[in-house]
N, C-alpha and C positions, 0 to 999 in steps of 0.2 A: 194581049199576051199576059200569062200568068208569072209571078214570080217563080212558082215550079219549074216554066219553060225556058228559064233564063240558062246562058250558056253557063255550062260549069266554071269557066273561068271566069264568067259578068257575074258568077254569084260569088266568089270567092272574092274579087273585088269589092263588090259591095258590102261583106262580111267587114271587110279589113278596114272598110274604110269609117264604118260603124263606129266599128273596135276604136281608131285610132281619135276618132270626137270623142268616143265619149272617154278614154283614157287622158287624151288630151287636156281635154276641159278640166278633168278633174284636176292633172297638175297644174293647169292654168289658178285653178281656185286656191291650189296648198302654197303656191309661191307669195312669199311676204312681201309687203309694199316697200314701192325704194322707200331708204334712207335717206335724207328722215322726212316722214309723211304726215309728224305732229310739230309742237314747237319745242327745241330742247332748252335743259335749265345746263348756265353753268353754274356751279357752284365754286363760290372763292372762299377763301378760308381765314379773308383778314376783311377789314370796315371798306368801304366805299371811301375813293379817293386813294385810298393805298394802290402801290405799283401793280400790285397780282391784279386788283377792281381794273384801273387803268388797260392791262392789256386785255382781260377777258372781254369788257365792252368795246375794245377794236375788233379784236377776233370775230364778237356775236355778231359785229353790224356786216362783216364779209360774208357770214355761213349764212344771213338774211340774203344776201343779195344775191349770192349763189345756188339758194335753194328756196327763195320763197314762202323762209319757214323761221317762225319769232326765235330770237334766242332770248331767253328771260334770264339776267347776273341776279341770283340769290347769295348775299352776303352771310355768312353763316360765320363771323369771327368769332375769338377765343378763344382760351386755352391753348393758346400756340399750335392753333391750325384743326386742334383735336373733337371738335364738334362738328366742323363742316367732314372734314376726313371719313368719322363716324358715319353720318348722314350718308355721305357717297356710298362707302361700304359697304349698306343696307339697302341701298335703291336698287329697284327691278333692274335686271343685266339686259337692258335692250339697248343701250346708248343713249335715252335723253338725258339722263342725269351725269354731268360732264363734271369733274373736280379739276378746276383749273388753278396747280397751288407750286410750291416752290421745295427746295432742297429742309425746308423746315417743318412738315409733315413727311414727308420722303428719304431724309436720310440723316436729322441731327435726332429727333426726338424720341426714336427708341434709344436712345444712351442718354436721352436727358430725366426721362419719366422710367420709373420702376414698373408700371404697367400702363399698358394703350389700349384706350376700347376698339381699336382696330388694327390690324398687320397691313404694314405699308406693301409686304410682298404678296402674300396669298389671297387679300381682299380686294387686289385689282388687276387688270389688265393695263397696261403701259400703253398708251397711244401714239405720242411722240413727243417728243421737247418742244420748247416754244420759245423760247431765249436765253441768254445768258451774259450776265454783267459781273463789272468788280467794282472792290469800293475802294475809297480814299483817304491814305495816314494823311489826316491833318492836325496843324496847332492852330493856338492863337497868330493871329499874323506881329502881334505883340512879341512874343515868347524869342527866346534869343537862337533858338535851331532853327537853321539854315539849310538842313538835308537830315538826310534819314542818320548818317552819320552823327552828327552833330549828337542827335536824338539819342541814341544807343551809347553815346561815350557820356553822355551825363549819367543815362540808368546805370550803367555798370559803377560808375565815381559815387555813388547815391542809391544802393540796392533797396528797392520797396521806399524809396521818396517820393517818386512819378507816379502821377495815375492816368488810368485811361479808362473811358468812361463806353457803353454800350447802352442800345435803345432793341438789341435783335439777337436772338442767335447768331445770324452772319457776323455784324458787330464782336460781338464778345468772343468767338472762336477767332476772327480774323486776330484779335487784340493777343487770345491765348497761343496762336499759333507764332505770331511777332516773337512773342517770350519764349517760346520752346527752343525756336530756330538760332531768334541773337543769343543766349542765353544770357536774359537779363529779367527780375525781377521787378515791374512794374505789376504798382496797386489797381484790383480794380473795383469799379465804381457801376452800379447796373443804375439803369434809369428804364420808364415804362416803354419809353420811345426814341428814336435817333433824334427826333428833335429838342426832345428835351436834355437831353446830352448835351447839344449843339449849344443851347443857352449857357449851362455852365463852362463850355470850354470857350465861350466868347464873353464871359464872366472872371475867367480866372481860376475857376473852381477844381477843375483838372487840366491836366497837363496834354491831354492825348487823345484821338480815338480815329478807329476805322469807320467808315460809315458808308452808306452808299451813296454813290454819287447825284443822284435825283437831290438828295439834302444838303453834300455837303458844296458839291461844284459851285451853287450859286452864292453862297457865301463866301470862297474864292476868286469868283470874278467883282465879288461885291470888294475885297482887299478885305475883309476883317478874318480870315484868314487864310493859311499858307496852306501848300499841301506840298507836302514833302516824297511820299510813293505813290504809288498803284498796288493794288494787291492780285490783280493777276500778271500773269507771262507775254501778255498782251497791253502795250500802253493805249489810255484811254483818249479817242478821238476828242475827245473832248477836252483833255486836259495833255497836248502831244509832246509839252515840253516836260513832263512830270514823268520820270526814271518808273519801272515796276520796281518792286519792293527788292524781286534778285538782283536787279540791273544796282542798286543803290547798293549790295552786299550782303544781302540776306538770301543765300543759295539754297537753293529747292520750296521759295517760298511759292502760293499758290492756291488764292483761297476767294472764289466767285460766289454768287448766289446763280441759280436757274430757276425759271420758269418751264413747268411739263402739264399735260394732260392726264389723265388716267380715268379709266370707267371702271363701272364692278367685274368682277370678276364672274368666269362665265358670259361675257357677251360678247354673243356671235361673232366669230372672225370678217366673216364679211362686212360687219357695221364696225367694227376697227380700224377694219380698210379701208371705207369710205371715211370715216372720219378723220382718220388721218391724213387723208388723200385733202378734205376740206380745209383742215387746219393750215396745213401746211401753203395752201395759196395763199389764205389769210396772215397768213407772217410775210408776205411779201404786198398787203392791202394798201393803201394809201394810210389809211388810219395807223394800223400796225406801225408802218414805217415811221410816221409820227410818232408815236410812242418809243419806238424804240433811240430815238435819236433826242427824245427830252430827257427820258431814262438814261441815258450813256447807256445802254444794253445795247444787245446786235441780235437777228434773231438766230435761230438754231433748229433746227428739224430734225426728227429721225426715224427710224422702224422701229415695232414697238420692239423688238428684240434689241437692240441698239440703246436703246432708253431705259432698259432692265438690265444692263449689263453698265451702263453710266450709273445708274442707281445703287450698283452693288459696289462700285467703287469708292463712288463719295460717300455711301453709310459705311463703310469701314475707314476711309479720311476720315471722319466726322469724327466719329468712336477714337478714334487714335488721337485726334487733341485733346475729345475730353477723358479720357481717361488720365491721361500726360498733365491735365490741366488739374486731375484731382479734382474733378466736379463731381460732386454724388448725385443721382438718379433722385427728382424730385417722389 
């Protein structure tokens, strides 16, 4: 039998069914490979060993074990976050190139620099959050204040005698946000790093400072010094007998640091999703959990719509101490 002699209905099947391979296949071909089918980089925006290095290599070692696929932590510090930020901002928008960085590329730094070689809003897509901590008023365990009270009735008795000392953005706005709320004049004193702060106020050398709890806890349980609040609305498990800075009497105080994701802008919705979808187990990893419980942080997750809408709240908190603080735009 001839293909001619075929019944009209067995040719019109056979038509369709042509039709339908070889349309088929083609869409079979245009469809892009799961996410992620290479190895992705995070990039962190402070040195190795720093908190942001710390969670990124928990997070890499779950999206390994979940997908088969290397995650390489490229350290890109500096400039208060602004060369790794850069870097992200420019990388191909397909999702290998991950900026795993904090509230100090994302929402202090356009009010602290007069220009940035990147827009924190329009050069990226939002992924999700990935934790969130607060840090710790402490003194010397020397020093004769006893509470956060004690602390404030001296600065006001002594206007500009006190100083408190910072190693971070979080630091120094925690410190400027103290002064706004009590209204009291305290000196301040910047240092490169929280640790090095931490010498002099176990020195002598200043009176004060916020800092975050990874630096300052163990020097607390060590006794050489006190801690007097909490700086967020949430007392720290770590430290449960220690008041938050409102609970002490500093009303609507409230000043964390966060950990977020973010890729370039422009990359596909669906690799957002899935990345976020990755992450987000990853903050619940065995490693993560570790981290987050030597950190005193907790984690945090979100959509990336949720993460842009946190974002736009604390870059206008941010802006409103420093401006109130009188810092000029480097």
């Amino acid at each position: 039998m001839t293909p001619s002699s075929f019944h009209p209905l067995r040719r019109r099947f056979v038509a369709a069914a042509a039709c339908a391979a070889l349309f088929g296949g083609t869409a079979a071909l245009a469809q892009p490979a799961a996410y992620p089918s290479k190895p992705v980089t995070f990039v962190v925006p402070f040195a190795a060993g720093s908190a942001t290095d710390q969670l990124a290599r928990a997070l890499g070692q779950s999206l390994t074990t979940d997908t088969k696929q290397p995650v390489v932590v490229d350290n890109k510090g500096g400039a208060s976050g602004m060369i790794a930020a850069q870097f992200v901002a420019k990388a191909p928008a397909d999702g290998y190139t991950v900026l795993i960085t904090t509230n100090t590329t994302h929402a202090a730094n356009e009010h602290l620099y007069k220009k940035l070689p990147y827009d924190p809003v329009k050069d990226f897509v939002p992924v999700t959050g990935l934790g969130k901590g607060g840090q710790v008023l402490v003194v010397s365990a020397a020093a004769p204040y006893k509470s956060v009270g004690d602390l404030l009735a001296a600065a006001k008795k002594a206007p500009g005698k006190l100083s408190f000392g910072s190693g971070s953005s979080s630091s120094r706005m925690a410190g400027e946000m103290l002064k706004q709320l009590a209204g009291v004049d305290i000196l301040h004193v910047p240092y490169k790093s929280n640790p090095l702060a931490i010498t002099d106020l176990l020195g002598g050398q200043i009176d004060m400072m916020i800092t975050d709890t990874s630096t300052g806890v163990p020097q607390v349980k060590a006794g050489k010094l006190r801690a007097l609040g909490y700086s967020t609305q949430k007392r720290s498990a770590q430290l449960p007998d220690v008041p938050t800075l409102e609970e002490a009497g500093v009303k609507g105080y409230d000043m964390g640091y966060w950990f977020a994701a973010y890729v370039p802008a422009g990359t596909p919705a669906p690799v957002v999703a899935r990345l976020n979808e990755l992450l987000a187990a990853a903050t619940r990893s065995a490693a993560a959990k570790s981290f987050y419980e030597t950190a005193g942080s907790e984690p945090w997750t979100t959509t990336s719509d949720e993460l842009a809408r946190f974002q736009a709240g604390e870059t206008q908190k941010w802006g409103k101490v420093i401006k109130a603080a009188g810092i000029e735009p480097e």
